[in-house]
N, C-alpha and C positions, 0 to 999 in steps of 0.2 A: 445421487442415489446409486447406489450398488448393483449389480446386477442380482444376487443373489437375494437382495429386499425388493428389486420388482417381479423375481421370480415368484417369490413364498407371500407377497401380494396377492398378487394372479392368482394363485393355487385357493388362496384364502376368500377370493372374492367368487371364484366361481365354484365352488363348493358349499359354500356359505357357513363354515365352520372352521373353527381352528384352534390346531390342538394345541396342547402346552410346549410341546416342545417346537412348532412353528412360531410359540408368541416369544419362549427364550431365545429364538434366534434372531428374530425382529426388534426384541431389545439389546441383544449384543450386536446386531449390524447396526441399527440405528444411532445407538450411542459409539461406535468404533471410532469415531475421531472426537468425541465429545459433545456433540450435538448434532441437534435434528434439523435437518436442512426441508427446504421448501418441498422436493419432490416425495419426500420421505414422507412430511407430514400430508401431502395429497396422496397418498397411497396408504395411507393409517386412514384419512377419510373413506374412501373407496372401499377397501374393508371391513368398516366399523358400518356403513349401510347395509351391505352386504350379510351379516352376517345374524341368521336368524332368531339366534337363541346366546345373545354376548352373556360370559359369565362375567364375574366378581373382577378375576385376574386382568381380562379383560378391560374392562372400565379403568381398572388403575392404570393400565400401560396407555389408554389409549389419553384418559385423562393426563397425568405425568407427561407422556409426548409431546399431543397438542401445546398443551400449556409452557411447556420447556420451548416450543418453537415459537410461540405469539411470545410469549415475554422477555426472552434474552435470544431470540435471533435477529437484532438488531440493537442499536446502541441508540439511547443510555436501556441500560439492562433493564427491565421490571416496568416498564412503559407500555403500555401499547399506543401509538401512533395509529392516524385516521386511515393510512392503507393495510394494517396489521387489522383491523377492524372491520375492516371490509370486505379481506379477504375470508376473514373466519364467518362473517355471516353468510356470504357466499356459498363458503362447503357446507355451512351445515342447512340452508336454506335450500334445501335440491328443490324441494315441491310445496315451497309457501307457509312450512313449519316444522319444528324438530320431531322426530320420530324417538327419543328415545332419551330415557333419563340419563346415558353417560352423555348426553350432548348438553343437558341442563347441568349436570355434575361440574363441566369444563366451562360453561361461563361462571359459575358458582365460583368456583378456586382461583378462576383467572381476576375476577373484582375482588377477591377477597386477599390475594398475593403481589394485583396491580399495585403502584403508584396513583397509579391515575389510569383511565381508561374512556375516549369517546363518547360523548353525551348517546351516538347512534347507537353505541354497544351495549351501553346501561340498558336504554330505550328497547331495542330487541329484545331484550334478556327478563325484561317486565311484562311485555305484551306477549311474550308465549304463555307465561300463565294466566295473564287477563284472557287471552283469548280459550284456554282449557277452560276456565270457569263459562265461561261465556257461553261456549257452544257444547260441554261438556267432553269432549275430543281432545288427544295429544297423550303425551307421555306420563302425567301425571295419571291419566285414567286406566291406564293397561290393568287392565285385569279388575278394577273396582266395579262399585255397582251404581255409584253416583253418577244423577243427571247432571245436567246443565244446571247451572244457578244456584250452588253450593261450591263452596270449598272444603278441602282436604286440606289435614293435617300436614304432607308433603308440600303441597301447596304453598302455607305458610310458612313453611321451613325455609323454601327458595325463595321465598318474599322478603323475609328477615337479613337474610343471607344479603339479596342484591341490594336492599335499600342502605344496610350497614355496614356495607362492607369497604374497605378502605379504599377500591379502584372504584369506589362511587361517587359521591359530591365531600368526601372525606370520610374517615375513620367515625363511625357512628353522626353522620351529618345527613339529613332527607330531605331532598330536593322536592320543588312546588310537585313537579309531577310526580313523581313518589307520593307525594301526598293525595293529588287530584286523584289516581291512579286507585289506592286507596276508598279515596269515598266512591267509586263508581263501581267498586269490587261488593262496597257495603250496599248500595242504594240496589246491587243485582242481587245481592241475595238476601237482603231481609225477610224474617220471616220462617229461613230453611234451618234444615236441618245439618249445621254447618259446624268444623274443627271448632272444638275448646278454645284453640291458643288465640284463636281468629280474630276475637273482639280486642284482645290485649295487644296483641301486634295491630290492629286500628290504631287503637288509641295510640300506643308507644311509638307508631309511628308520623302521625299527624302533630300530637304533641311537640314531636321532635321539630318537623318544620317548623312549627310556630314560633318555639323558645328557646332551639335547639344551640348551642356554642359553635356556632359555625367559624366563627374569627378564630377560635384554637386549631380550628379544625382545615383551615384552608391548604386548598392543594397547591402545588408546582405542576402547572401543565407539562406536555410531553416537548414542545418546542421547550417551555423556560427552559426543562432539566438539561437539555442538549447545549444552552447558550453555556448555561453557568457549568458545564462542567468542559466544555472546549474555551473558556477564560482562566477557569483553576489552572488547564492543562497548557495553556498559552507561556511559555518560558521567555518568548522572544525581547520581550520588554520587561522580564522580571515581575512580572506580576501573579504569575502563580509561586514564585520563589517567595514573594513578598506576603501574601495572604497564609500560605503554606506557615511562615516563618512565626506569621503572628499568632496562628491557631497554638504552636506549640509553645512560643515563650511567654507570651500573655496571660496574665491570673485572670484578666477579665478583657475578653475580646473587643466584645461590645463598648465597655468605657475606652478601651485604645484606638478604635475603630474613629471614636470621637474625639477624642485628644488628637490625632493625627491631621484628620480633616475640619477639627477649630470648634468643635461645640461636641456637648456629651450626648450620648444617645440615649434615647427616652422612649420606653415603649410602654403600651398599653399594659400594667400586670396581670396576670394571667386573673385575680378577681376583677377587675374592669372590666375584661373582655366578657367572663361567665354572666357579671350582671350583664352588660349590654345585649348580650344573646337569650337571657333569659327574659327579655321585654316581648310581651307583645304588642307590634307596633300597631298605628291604627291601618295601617293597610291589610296588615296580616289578620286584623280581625274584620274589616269589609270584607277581605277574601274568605273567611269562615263562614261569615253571616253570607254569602254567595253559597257557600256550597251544603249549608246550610237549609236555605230555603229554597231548596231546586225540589225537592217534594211537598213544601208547604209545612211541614211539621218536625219537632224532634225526635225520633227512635232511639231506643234505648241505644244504642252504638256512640251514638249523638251524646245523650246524656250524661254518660260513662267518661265521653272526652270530656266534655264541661266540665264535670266532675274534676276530673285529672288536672286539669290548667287553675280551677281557682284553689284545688288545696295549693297546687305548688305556687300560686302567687300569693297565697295568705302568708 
């Protein structure tokens, strides 16, 4: 970090404001060698608490930043890794939860731009709005008039967002707890006076665990990415020469893949795998009838799913 980005830091953090032309300089120092280094991004933290009243421009730089240092300040690029995770809950965790929607904005973009991303980081980034709902407090509430035990339409916006977003259990894929996560959102606020979209993002999203295409949808964790692309890049035995070679002259990878090593390669077609995903299985329905009858009865929320899963399996 610069001297002249810990300076206009400093200036920014203890003033608690900052003008346009301190934030143009923070973006032209910050990016002056092409990226955001560690000290750089802890002093965008530092000032993003700091600062009383963040505007629009703001939120973009501080958003763009962060996310430009968790996702390609280490390699493979667009990854976030379990210490890339930890350290980002860390900065924004100062006092046991986020203060401010550019803070929800930057997990939003970073699951939504990942690869893949830390089950802890999904998990964080769920339980800051399970816990706004809950106790009515946090960022989502600034300025509203909603209690406790209602959700907001921003609310479900960030719900949508983390459960579908591609650095989550895949590109439109919702994991048990996305879903559990879900019915405990539903069972707190029945009854209220709660977002439109709210029942539909239930449904759409519970549904999805249940039936959802996970098999198209499978990730490359952040270790796989790192094996397979230090073997592509492995020359010493010819082997990235060789794969390299095949990608380009091959009309069909996969059947030479199999010709080479003595049998054809056979995979599940991409219908195969949508039925298999579209079952549900009997476990996935003991786990429904579980969450289910944890109040003893159906609600409409309840109904509305039922609803949803036997049109789609008629």
């Amino acid at each position: 970090m610069s001297f002249q980005f810990a300076e206009l830091a400093k200036t920014a953090s203890a003033d608690g404001v900052i003008s346009p032309d301190e934030l143009l300089a923070l973006r032209q120092l910050g990016w002056g060698d092409g990226e955001i280094h560690r000290g750089e991004a802890e002093a965008i933290f530092v000032i993003n608490h700091a600062l009383t009243a963040p505007d629009d421009a703001w939120v973009d730089f501080f958003v763009e930043a962060i996310g430009e240092f968790v996702l390609n300040g280490s390699e493979p690029r667009g990854y976030v890794d379990q210490e890339e995770a930890d350290w980002l809950i860390g900065a924004l965790d100062q006092d046991g939860r986020l203060e401010t929607m550019a803070e929800l904005e930057l997990l939003a973009r970073i699951m939504e731009r990942a690869g893949n991303v830390p089950d802890t980081l999904k998990h964080y980034a769920l339980k800051q709005i399970e816990a706004a709902v809950l106790t009515g407090q946090g960022p989502t509430r600034c300025g509203g008039e909603l209690s406790a035990h209602q959700i907001t339409s921003a609310e479900c916006a960030l719900i949508r967002r983390f459960i579908f977003s591609s650095g989550g259990h895949g590109p439109a894929a919702v994991s048990r707890f996305d879903a559990e996560m879900l019915f405990r959102l539903k069972d707190d606020t029945l009854g209220q006076t709660n977002a439109a979209d709210w029942q539909n993002l239930f449904v759409d999203g519970v549904a999805n665990y249940l039936k959802g295409f996970t098999l198209a949808n499978a990730q490359v964790s952040h270790e796989r990415r790192k094996e397979l692309e230090a073997f592509v890049a492995d020359d010493s035995a010819n082997v990235g020469r060789f794969f390299r070679r095949m990608a380009t002259e091959a009309p069909n990878v996969r059947n030479n893949f199999g010709v080479v090593f003595g049998k054809k390669f056979t995979a599940p077609s991409i219908a195969d795998r949508a039925a298999a995903g579209d079952e549900v299985t009997s476990n996935e329905r003991k786990w429904l009838d579980g969450q289910i009858e944890n109040d003893g009865h159906i609600d409409a929320l309840e109904r509305a799913l039922l609803n949803r899963i036997a049109a789609d399996l008629a």
